[in-house]
PyMOL Python script that loads the backbone (N, CA, C, O; Angstrom):
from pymol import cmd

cmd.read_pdbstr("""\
ATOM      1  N   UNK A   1     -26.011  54.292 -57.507  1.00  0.00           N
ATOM      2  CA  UNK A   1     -27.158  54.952 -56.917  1.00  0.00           C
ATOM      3  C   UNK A   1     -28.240  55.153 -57.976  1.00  0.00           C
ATOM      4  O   UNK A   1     -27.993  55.461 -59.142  1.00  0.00           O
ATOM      5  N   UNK A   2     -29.562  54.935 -57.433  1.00  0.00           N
ATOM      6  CA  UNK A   2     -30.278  55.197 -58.327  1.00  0.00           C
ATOM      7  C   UNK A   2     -31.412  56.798 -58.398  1.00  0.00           C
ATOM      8  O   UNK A   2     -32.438  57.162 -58.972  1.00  0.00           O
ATOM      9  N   UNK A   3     -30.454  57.312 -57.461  1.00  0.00           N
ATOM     10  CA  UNK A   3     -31.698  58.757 -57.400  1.00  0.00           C
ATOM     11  C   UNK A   3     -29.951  59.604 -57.392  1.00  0.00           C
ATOM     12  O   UNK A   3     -28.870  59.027 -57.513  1.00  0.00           O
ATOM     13  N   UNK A   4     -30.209  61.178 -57.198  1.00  0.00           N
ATOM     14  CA  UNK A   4     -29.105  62.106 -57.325  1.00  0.00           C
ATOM     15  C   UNK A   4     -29.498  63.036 -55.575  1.00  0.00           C
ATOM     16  O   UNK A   4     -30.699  63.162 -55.338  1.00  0.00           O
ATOM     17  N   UNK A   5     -28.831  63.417 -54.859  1.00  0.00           N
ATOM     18  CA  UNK A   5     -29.441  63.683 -53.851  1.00  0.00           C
ATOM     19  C   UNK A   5     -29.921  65.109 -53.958  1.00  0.00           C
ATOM     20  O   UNK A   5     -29.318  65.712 -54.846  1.00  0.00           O
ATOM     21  N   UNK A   6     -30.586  65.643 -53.491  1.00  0.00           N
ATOM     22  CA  UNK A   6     -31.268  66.931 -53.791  1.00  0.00           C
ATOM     23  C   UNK A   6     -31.529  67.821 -52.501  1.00  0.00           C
ATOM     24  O   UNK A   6     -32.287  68.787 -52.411  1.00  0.00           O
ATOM     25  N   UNK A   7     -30.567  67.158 -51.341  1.00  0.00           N
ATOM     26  CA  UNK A   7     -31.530  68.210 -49.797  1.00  0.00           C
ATOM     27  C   UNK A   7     -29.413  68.425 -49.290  1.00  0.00           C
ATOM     28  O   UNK A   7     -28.607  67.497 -49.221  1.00  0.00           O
ATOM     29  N   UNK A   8     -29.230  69.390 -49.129  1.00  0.00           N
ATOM     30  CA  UNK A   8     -27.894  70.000 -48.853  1.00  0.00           C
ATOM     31  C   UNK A   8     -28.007  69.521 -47.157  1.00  0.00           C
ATOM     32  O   UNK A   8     -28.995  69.641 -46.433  1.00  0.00           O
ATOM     33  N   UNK A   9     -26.669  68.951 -46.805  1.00  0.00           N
ATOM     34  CA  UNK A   9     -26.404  68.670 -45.704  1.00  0.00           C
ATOM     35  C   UNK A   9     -27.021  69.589 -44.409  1.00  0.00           C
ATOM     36  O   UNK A   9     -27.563  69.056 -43.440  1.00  0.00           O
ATOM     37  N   UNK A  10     -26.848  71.041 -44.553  1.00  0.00           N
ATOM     38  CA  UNK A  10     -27.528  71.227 -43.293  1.00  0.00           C
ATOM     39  C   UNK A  10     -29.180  71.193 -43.333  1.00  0.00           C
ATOM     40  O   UNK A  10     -29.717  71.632 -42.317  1.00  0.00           O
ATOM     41  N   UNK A  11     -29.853  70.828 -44.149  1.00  0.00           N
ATOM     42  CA  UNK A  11     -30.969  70.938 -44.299  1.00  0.00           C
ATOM     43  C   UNK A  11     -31.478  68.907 -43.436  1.00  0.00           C
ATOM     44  O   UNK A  11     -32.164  68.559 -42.475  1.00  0.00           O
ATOM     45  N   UNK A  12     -30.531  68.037 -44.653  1.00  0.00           N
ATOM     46  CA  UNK A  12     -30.422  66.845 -43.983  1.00  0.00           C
ATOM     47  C   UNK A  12     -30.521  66.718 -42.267  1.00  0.00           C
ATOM     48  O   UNK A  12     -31.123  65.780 -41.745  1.00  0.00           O
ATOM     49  N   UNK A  13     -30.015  67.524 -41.670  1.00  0.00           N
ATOM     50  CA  UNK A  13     -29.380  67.195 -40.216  1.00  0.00           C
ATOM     51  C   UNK A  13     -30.982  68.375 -39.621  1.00  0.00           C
ATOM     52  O   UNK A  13     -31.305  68.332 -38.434  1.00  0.00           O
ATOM     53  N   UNK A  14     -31.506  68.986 -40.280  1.00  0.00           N
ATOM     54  CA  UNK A  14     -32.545  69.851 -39.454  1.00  0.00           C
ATOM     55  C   UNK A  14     -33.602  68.666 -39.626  1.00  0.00           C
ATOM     56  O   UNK A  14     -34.355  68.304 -38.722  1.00  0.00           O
ATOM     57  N   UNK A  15     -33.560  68.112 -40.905  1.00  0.00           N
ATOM     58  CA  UNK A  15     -35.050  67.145 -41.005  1.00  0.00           C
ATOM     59  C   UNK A  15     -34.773  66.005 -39.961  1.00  0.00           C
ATOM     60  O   UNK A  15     -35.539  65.554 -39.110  1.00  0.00           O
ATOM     61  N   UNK A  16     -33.789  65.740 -40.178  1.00  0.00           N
ATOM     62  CA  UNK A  16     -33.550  64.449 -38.724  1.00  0.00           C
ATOM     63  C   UNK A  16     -34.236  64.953 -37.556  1.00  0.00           C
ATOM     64  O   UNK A  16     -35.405  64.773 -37.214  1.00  0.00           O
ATOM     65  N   UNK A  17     -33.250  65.661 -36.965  1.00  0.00           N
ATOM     66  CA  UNK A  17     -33.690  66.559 -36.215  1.00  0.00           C
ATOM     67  C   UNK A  17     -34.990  66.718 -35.652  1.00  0.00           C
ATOM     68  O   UNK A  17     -35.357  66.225 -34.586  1.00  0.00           O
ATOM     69  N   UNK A  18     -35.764  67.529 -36.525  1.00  0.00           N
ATOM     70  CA  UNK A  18     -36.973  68.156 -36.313  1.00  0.00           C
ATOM     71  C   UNK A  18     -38.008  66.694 -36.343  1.00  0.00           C
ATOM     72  O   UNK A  18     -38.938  66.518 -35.556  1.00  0.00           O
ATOM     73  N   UNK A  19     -37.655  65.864 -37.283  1.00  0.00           N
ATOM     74  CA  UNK A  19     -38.599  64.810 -37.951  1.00  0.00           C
ATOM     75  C   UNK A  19     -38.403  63.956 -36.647  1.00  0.00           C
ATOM     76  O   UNK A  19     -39.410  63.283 -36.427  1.00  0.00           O
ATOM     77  N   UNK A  20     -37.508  63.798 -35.812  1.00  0.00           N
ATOM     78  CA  UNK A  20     -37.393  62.686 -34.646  1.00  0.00           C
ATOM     79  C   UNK A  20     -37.945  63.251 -33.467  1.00  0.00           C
ATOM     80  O   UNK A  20     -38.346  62.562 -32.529  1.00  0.00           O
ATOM     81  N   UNK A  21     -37.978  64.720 -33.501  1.00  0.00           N
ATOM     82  CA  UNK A  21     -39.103  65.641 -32.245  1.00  0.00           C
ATOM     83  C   UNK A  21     -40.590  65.252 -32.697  1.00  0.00           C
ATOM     84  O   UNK A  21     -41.576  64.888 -32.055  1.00  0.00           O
ATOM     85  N   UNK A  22     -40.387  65.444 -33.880  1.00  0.00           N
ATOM     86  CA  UNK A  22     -42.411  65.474 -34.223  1.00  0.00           C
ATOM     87  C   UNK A  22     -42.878  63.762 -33.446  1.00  0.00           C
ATOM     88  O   UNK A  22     -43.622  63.472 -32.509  1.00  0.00           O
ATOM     89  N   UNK A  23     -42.031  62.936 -34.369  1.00  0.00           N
ATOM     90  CA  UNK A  23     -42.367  61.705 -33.980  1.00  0.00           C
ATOM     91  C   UNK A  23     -42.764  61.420 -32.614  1.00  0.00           C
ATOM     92  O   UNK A  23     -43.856  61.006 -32.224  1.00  0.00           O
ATOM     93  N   UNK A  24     -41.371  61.795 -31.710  1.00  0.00           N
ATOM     94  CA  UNK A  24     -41.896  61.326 -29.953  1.00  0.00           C
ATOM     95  C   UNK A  24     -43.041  62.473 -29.566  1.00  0.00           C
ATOM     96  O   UNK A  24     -44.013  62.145 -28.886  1.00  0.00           O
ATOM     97  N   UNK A  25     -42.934  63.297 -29.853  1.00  0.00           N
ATOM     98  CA  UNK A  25     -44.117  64.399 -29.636  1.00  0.00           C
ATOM     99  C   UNK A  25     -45.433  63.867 -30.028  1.00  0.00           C
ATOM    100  O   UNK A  25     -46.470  64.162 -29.433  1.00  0.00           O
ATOM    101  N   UNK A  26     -45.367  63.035 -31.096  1.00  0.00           N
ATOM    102  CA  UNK A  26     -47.048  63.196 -31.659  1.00  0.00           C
ATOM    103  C   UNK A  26     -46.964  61.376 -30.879  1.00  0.00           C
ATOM    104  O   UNK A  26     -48.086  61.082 -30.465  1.00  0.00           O
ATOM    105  N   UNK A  27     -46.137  60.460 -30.686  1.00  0.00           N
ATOM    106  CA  UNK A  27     -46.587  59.454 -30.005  1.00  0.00           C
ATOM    107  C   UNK A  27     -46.979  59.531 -28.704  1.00  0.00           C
ATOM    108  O   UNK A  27     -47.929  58.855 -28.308  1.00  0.00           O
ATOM    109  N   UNK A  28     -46.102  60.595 -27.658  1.00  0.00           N
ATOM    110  CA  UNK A  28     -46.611  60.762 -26.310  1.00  0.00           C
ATOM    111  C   UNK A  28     -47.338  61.658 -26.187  1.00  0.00           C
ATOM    112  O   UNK A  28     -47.879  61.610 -25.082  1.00  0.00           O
ATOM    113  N   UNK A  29     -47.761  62.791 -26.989  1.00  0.00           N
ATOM    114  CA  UNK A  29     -48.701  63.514 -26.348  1.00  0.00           C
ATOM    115  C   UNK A  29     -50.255  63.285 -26.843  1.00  0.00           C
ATOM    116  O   UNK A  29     -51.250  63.301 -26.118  1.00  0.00           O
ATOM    117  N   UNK A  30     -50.206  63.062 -28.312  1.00  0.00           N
ATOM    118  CA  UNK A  30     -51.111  62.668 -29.367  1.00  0.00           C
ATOM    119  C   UNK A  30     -51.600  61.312 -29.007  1.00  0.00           C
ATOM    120  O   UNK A  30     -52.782  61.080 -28.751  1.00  0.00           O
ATOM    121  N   UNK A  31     -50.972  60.723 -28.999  1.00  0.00           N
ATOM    122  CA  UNK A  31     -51.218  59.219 -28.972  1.00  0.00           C
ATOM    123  C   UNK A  31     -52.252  58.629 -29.829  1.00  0.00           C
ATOM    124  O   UNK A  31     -52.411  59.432 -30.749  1.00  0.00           O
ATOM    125  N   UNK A  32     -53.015  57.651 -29.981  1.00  0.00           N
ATOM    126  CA  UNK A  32     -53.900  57.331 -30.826  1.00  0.00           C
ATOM    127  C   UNK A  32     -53.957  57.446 -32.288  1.00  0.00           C
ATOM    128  O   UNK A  32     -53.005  58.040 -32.796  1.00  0.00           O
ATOM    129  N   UNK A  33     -55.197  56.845 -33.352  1.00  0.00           N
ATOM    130  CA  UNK A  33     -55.223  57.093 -34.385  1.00  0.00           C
ATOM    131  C   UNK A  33     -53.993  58.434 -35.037  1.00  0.00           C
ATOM    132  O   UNK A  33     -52.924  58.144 -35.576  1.00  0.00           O
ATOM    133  N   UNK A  34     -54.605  60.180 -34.759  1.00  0.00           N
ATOM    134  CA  UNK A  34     -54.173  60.785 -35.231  1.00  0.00           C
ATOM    135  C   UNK A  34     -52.338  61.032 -34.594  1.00  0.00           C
ATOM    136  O   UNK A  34     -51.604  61.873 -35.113  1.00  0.00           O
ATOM    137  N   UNK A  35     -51.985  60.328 -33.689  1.00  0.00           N
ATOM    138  CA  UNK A  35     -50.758  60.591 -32.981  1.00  0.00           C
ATOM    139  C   UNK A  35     -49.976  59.694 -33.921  1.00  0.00           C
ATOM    140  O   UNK A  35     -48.846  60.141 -34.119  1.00  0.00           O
ATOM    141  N   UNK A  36     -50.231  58.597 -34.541  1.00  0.00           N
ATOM    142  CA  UNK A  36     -49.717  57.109 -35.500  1.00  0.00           C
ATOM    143  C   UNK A  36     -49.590  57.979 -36.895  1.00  0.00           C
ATOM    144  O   UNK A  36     -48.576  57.933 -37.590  1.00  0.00           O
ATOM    145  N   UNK A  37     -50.674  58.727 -37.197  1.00  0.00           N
ATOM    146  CA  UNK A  37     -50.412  59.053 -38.503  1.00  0.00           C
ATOM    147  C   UNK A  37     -49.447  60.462 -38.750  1.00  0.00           C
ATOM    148  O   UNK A  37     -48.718  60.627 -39.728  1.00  0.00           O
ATOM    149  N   UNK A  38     -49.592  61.233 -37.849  1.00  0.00           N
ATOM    150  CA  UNK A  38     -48.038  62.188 -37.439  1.00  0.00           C
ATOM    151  C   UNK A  38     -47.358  61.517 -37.467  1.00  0.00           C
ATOM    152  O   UNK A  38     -46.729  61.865 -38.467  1.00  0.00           O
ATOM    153  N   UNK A  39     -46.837  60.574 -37.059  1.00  0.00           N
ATOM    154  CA  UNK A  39     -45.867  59.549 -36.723  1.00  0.00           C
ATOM    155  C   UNK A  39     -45.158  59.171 -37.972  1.00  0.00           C
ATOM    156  O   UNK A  39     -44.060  59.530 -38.399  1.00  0.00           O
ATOM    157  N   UNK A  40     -46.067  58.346 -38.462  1.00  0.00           N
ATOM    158  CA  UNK A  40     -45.517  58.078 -40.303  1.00  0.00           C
ATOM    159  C   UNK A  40     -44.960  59.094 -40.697  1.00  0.00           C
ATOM    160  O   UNK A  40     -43.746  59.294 -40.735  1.00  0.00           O
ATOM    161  N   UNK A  41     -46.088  60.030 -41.118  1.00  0.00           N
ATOM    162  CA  UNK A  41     -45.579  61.603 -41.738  1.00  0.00           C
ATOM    163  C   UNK A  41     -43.871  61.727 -41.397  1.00  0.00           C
ATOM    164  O   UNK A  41     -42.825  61.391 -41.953  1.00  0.00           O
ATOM    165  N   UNK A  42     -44.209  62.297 -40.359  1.00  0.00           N
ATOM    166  CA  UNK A  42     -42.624  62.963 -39.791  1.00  0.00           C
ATOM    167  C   UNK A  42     -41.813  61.706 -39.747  1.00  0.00           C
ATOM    168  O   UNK A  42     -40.763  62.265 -39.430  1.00  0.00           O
ATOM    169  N   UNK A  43     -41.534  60.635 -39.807  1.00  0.00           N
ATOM    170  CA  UNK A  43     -40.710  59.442 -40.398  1.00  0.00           C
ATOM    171  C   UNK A  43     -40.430  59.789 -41.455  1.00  0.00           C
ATOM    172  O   UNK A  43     -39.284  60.199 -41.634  1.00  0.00           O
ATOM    173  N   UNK A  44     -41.370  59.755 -42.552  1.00  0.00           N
ATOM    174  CA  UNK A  44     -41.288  60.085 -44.207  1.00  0.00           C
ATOM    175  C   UNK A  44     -40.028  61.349 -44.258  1.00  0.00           C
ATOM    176  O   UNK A  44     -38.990  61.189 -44.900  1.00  0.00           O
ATOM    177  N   UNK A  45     -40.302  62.464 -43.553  1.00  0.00           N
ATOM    178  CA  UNK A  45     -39.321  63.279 -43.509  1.00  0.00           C
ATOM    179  C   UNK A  45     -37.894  62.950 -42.689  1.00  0.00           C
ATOM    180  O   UNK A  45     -36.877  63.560 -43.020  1.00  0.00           O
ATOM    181  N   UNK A  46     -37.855  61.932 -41.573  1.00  0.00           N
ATOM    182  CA  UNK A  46     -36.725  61.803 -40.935  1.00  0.00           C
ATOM    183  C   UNK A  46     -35.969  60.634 -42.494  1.00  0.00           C
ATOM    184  O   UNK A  46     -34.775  60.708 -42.781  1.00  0.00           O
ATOM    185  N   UNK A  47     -36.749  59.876 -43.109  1.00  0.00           N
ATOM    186  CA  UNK A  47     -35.625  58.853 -44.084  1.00  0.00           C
ATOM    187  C   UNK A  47     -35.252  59.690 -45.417  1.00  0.00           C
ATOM    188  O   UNK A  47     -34.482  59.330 -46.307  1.00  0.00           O
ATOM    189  N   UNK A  48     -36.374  61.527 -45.293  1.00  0.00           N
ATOM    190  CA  UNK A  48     -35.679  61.796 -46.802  1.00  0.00           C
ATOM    191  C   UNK A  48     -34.089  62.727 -46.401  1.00  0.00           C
ATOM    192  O   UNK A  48     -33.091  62.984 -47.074  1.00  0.00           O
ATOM    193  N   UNK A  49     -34.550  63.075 -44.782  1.00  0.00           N
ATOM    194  CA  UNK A  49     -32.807  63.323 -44.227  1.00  0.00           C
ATOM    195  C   UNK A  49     -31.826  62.578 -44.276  1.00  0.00           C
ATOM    196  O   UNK A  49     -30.781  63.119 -44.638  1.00  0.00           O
ATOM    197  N   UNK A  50     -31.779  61.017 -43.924  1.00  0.00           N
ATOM    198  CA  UNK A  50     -31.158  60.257 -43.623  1.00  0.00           C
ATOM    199  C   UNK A  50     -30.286  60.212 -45.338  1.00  0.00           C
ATOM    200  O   UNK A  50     -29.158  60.423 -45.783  1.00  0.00           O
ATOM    201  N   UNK A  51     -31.876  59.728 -45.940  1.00  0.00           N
ATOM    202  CA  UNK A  51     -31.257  59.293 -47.795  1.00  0.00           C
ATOM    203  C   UNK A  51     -30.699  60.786 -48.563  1.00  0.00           C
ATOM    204  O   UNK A  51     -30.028  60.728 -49.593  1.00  0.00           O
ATOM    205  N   UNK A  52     -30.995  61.841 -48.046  1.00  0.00           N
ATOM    206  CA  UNK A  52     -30.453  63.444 -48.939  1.00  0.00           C
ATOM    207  C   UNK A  52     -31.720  63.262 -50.128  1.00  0.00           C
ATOM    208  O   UNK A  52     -31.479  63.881 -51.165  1.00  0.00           O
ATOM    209  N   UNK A  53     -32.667  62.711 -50.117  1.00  0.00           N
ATOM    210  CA  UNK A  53     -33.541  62.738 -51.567  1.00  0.00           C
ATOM    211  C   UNK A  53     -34.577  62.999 -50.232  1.00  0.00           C
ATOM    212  O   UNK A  53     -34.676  62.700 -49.042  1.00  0.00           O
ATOM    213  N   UNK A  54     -35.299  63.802 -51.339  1.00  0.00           N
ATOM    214  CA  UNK A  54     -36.649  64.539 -51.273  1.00  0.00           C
ATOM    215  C   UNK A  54     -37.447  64.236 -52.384  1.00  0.00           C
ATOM    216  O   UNK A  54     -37.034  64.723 -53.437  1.00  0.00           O
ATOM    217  N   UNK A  55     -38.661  63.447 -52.462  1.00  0.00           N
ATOM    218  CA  UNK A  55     -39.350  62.799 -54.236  1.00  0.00           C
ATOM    219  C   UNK A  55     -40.367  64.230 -53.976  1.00  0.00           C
ATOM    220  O   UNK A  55     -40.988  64.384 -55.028  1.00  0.00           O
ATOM    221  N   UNK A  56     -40.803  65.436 -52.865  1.00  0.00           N
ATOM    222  CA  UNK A  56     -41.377  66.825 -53.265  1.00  0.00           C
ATOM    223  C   UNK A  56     -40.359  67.221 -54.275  1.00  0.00           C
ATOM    224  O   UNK A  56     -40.589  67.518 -55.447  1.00  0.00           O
ATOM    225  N   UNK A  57     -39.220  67.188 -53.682  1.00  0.00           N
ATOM    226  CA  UNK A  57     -38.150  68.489 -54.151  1.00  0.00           C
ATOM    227  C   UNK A  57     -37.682  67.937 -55.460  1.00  0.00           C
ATOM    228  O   UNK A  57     -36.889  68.701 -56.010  1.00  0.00           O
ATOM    229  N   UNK A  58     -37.978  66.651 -56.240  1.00  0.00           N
ATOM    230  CA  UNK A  58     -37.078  66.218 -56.974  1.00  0.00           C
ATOM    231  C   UNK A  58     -38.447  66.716 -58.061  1.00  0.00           C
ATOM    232  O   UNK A  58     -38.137  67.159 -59.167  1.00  0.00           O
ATOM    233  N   UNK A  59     -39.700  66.631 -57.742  1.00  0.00           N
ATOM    234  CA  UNK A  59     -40.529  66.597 -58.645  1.00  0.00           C
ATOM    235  C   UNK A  59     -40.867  68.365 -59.892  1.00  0.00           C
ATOM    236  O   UNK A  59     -41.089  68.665 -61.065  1.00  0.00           O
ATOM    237  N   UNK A  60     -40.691  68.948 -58.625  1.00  0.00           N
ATOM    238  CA  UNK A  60     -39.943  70.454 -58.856  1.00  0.00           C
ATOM    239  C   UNK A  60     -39.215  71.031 -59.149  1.00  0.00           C
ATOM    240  O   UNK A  60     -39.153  72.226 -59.441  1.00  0.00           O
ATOM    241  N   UNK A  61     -38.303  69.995 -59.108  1.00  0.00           N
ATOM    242  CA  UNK A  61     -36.602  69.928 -60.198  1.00  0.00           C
ATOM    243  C   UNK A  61     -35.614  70.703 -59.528  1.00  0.00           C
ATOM    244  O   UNK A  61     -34.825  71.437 -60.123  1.00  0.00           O
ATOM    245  N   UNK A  62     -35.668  70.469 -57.696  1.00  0.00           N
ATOM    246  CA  UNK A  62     -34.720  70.991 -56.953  1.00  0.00           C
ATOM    247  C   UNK A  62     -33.241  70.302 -57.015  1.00  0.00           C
ATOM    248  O   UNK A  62     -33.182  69.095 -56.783  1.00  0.00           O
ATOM    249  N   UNK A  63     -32.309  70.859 -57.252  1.00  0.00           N
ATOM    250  CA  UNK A  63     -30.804  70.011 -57.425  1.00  0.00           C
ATOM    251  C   UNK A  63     -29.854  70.842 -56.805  1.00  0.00           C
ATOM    252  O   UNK A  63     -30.037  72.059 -56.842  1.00  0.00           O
ATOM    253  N   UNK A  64     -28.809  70.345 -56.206  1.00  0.00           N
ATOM    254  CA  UNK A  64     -27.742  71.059 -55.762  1.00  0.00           C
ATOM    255  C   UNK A  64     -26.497  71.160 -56.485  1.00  0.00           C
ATOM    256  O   UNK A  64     -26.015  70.166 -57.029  1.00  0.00           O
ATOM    257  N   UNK A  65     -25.913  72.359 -56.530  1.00  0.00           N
ATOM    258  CA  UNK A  65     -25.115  72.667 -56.671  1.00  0.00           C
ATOM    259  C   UNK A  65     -23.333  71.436 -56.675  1.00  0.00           C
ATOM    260  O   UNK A  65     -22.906  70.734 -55.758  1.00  0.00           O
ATOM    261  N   UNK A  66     -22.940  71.586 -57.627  1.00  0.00           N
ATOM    262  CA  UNK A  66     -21.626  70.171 -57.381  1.00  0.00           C
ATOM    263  C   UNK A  66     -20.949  70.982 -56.671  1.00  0.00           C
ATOM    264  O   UNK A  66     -20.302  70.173 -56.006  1.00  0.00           O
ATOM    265  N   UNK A  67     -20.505  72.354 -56.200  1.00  0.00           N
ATOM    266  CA  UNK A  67     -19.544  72.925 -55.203  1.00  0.00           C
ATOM    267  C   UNK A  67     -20.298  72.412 -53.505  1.00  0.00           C
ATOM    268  O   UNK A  67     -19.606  72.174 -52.514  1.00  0.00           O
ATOM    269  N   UNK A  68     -21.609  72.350 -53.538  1.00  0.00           N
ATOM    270  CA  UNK A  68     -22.469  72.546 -52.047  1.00  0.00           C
ATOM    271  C   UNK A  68     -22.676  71.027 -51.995  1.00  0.00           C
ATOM    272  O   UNK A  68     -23.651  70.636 -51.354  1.00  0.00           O
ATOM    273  N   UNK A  69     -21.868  70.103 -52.600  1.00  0.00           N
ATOM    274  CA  UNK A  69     -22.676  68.758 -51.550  1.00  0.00           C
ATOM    275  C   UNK A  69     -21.410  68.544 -50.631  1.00  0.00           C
ATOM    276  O   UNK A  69     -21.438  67.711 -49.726  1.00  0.00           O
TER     277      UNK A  69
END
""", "prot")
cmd.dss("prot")
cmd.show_as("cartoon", "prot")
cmd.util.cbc("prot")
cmd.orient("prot")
């Protein structure tokens, strides 16, 4: 691996989560220009759930605990 993961499992499963509501939300209700670029956004957050890395949280020098992964 080339990164260390930095987002604790239940946090992982809220960004999915939340990041796959924003998405269909901002494509069907938003739609257009600004509905596409929500879209990305909240993607960006559904792959740093998927991967456990966050490049905010890593830059800030967030790390977890070796008992909490």
């Amino acid at each position: 691996m080339f990164y260390v993961k930095n987002v604790p499992t239940w946090e992982r499963v809220l960004r999915v989560i939340v990041g796959l509501a924003v998405v269909a939300w901002s494509l069907l209700a938003l739609g257009g220009l600004w509905g596409t670029v929500l879209a990305l956004s909240a993607a960006g957050i559904v792959m740093s759930g998927l991967f456990g890395f966050c490049p905010a949280c890593a830059m800030v020098g967030r790390k977890l605990d070796k008992a909490k992964r």
